[in-house]
C-alpha positions as CSV (number, residue, x, y, z in Angstrom):
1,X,17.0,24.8,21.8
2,X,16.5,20.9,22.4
3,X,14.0,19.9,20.2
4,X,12.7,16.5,18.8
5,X,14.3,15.5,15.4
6,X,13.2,11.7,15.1
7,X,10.4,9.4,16.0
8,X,11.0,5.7,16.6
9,X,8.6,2.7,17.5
10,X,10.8,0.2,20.3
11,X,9.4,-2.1,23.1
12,X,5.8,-1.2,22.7
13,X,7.1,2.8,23.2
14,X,7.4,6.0,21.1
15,X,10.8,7.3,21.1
16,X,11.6,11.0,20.5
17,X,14.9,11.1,19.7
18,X,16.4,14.8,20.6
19,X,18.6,16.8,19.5
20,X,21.3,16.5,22.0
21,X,20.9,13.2,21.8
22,X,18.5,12.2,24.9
23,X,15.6,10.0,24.5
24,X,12.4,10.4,25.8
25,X,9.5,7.3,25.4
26,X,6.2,6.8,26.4
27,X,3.4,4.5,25.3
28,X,1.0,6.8,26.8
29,X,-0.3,9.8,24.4
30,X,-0.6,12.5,27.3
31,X,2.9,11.8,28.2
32,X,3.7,12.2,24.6
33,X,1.8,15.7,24.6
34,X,3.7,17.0,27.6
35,X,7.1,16.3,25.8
36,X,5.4,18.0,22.5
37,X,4.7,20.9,24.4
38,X,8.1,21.1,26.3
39,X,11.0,20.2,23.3
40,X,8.4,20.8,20.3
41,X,9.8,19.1,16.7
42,X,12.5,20.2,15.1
43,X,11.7,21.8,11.2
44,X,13.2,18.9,9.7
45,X,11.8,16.2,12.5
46,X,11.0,12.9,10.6
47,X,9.8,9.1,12.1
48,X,11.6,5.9,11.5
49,X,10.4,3.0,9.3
50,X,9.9,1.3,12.8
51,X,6.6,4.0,13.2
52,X,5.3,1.9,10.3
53,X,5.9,-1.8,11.1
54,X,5.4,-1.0,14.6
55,X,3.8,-4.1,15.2
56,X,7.3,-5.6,14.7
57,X,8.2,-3.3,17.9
58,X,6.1,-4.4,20.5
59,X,2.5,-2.3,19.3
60,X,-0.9,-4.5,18.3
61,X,-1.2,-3.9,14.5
62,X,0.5,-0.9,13.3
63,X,-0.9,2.0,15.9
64,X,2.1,3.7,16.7
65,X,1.4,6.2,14.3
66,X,-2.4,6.4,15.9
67,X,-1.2,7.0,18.9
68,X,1.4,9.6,18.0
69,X,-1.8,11.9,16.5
70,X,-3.4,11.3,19.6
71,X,-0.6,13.4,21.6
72,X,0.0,15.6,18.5
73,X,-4.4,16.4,19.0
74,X,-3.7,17.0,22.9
75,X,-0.3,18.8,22.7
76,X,-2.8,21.3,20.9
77,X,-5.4,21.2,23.4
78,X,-3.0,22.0,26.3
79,X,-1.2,24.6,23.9
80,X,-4.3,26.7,23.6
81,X,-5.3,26.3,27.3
82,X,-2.1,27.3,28.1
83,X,-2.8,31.1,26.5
């Protein structure tokens, strides 16, 4: 199955670098969620050093990694909905 293996910060966008090789971005955390839910993260899924100096990829300060929890926290939400 396709799942995400690597998280990047680029143009103001988190990346979710798949396993086949396809990228998916959003800057928007329910986007985010719905890509959670539909390729989930790969055992040994990891983020970039870009997810900590995002602000040197296009985020204010350094909230990449805020905004990734954020879609994390809903991709749970719509998980237990979804049963």
């Amino acid at each position: 199955m396709n799942k995400i293996d690597f998280v990047t910060a680029n143009d103001g966008k988190i990346q979710f670098h798949l396993n086949d090789g396809e990228v998916v971005a959003s800057s928007n955390a329910v986007t985010l969620a719905k890509y959670i839910n539909n390729y989930g993260f790969d055992d040994d899924c990891y983020c970039g050093s870009s997810m900590d100096f995002s602000n040197c990829y296009g985020f204010k300060n350094s909230d990449a990694h805020e905004i990734l929890q954020k879609a994390k926290d809903i991709s749970n939400i719509i998980w237990v909905l979804r049963k």
